[in-house]
N, C-alpha and C positions, 0 to 999 in steps of 0.2 A: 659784235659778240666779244667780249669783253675778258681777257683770258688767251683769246682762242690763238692758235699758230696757224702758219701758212697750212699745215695738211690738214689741218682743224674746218678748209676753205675748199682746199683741190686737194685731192687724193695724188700719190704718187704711187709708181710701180713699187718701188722699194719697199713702201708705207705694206702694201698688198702683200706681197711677199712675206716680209717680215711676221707677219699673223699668223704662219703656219706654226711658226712655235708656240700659238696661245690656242690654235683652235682642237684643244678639249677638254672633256669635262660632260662630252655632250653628242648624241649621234642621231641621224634620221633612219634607223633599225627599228623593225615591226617590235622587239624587248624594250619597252619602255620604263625609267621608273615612276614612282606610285608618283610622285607629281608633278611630272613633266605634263607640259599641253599634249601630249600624242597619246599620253598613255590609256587603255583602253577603248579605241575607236574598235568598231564593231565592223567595220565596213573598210575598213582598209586593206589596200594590197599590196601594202610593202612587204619585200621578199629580203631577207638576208642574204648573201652569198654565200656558200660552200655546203657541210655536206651535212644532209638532214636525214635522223634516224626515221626507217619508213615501218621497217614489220620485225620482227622475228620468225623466222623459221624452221625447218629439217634442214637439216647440211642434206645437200644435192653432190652427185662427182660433179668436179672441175670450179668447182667454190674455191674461193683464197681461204686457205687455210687461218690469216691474220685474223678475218671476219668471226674466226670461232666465238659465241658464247660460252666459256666451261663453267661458267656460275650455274646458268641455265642446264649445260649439257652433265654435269655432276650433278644437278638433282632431278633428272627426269632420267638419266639414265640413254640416253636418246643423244647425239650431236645434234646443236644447234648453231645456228650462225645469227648473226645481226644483218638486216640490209639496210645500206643507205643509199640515197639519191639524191642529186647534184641540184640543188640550188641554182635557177635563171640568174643571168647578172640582171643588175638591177640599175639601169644606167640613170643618172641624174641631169634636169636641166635647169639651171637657175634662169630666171627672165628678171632681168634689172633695166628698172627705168632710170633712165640721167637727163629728160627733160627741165625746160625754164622752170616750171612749180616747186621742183626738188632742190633750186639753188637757194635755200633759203635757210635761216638758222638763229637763234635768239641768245645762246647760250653757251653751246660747246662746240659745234659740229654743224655743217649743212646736213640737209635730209639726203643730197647727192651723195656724200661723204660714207656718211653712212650708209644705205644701198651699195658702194661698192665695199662697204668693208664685209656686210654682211655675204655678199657674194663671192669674196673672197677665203673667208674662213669657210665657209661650207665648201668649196675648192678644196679647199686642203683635206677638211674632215671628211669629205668623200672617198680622195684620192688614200687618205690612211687607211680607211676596210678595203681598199681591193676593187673598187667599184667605177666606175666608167662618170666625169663629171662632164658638162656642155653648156653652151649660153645661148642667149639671147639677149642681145644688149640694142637698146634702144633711146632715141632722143627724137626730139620734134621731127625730125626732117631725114632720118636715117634710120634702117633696122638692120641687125648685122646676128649669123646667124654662124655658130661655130656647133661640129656636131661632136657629142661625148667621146670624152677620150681617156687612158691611162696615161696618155703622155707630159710627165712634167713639164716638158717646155712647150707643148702647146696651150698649155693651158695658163700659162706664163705668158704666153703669147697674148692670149686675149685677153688676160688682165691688162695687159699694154694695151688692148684697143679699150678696154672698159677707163683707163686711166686716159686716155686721149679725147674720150668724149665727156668724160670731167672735168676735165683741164678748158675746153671748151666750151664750156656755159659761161654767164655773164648776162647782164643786164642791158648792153647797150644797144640804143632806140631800136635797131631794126631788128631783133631778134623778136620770134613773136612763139607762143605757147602752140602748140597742135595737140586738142584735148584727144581727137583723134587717135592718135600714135598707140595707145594702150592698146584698144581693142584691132589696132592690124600689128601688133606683135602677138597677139593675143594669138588672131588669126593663121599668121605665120606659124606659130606653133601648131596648134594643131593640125595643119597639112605637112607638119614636118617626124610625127609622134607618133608611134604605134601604139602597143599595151604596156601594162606595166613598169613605166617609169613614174621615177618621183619629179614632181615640177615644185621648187619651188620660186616664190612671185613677189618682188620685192617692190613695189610700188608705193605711195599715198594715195593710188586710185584719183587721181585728178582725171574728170572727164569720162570716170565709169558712168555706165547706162545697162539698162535691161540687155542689150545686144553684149554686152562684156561679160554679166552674170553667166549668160545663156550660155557662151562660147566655152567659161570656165567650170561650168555644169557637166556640159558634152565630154571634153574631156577628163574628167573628173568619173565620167562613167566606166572608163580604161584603164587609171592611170592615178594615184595619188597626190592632191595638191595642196600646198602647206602656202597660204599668203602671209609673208610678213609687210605690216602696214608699217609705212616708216611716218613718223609725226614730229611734230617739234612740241613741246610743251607751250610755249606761246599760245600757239592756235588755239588750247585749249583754255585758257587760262588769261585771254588779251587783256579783259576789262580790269585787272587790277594792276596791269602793268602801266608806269607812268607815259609822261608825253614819247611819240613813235616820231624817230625820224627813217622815213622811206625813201627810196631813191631808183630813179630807171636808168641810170649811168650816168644822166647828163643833170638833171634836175632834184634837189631834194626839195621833201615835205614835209615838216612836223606836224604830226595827228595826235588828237588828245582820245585816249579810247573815251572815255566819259562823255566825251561832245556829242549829242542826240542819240544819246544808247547805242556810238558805234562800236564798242568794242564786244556789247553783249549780243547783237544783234550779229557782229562775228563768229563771237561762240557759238551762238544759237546754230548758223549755219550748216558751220564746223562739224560740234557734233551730232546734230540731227545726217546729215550726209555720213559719217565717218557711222554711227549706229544703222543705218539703212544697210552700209554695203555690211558690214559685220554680222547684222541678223540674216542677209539673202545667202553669203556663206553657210552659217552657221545652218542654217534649215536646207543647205543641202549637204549635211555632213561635212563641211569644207574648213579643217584646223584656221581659226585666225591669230597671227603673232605680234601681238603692236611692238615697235621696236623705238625708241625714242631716241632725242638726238644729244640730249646729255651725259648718260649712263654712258660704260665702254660696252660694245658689242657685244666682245668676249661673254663679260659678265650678263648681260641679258641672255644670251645664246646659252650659258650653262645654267642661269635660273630657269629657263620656263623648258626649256629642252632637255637639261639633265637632270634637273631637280635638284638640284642647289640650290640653298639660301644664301646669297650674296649679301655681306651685310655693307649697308654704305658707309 
């Protein structure tokens, strides 16, 4: 990747950290604007926190006197009050994949890179409304489960584990993909999740199957779920990219994508898999966010979420 720096490769706590000062411009609150991705979902249960007006009525003895309406109660002649009620918290769990497939990157950034950043900025943009954040952080051969919290440093804490299982990927011979791992973090979660939380899912869906859809369906009947697809422009786009050199730690390969239609036969792939899982969301009401690996975050996160136009 050409350009790119060391955090450009692995993520560092500091890197994570540092993002609370960029993350807004943009929030996961049922008030969305007119073109954000969220905005009018019909079937959503995101709940704001604090205090929501419910009715108007006759001032009762032993009412707070604050609650008075006198706009109301001066022209019916009558005391009135306002009542309101207390808004559920609305706890959040991001589930971040850091698997082999995510260490990859053509341009700016790995897919891993990104995944943690996005997981991170929504950390913070949680924790600024008042709102309880949690993870689910996942790689080939590990799933680590932290439960929502208000607490700055714990949640600081496990950006330290999400940054140590990035730091941790690599290519070399014996490290092997477990397409697996999605659908039992997948699983994990929902033995871990009651109602009304928001999940959101930061994956490239390597190794999703009909058993994944299902899983994120089920829970989805309880619970709001926002997948962000993280992708690399590459993937999309191989066959007019020149010669590839590949490598698994120890051995390189230069591949020409033109050689026997392999690079279109890549795309083909690609996005026929990447359109399969997008339309099985999408037809069960399920927000999808592609997040790519060039763009900064930030700025992705307040175009499609805040409705900003970012201009490049």
């Amino acid at each position: 990747m050409s350009g790119s720096t060391t955090e450009d490769i692995y993520t560092n706590l500091h890197a994570l950290v540092r993002l609370r000062y960029s993350s807004q411009g943009f929030n996961y609150l049922p008030r969305q604007p007119v073109r954000s991705l969220l905005s009018g979902r019909k079937r959503s249960r995101l709940r704001g926190r604090g205090l929501d007006f419910d009715e108007l009525r006759h001032y009762q003895p032993g009412d707070d006197i604050r609650t008075m309406d006198w706009r109301v109660t001066n022209r019916t002649g009558k005391p009135h009050v306002r009542v309101y009620t207390e808004e559920r918290d609305r706890p959040v769990i991001t589930v971040v994949d850091q698997r082999l497939p995510m260490f990859f990157g053509s341009e700016k950034k790995m897919k891993s890179v990104v995944a943690a950043e996005v997981a991170a900025v929504t950390a913070w943009r949680v924790l600024a409304v008042g709102d309880r954040i949690g993870a689910i952080l996942f790689n080939d051969s590990e799933i680590l489960e932290v439960k929502p919290t208000r607490n700055e440093r714990k949640v600081i804490g496990w950006l330290g584990d999400l940054t140590a299982m990035n730091n941790d990927l690599s290519v070399a011979p014996d490290r092997r993909s477990n397409p697996r791992s999605l659908a039992q973090a997948l699983q994990m979660l929902e033995r871990s999740i009651g109602h009304d939380y928001l999940v959101v899912l930061i994956s490239d869906f390597y190794g999703w199957d009909e058993t994944t859809i299902k899983t994120i369906r089920r829970i989805s009947q309880h619970n709001d779920i926002i997948c962000s697809l993280v992708f690399d422009p590459l993937e999309r786009d191989i066959s007019n990219a020149s010669k590839l050199v590949v490598s698994d730690g120890r051995f390189q390969l230069e591949l020409d994508p033109a050689h026997q239609g392999l690079g279109e036969k890549f795309e083909a792939s690609f996005k026929s898999s990447v359109a399969h899982v997008q339309g099985e969301l999408k037809r069960h009401h399920i927000p999808v966010l592609p997040v790519d690996t060039a763009t900064p975050v930030t700025d992705q996160l307040r175009e499609k979420l805040g409705g900003q136009r970012v201009l490049q």
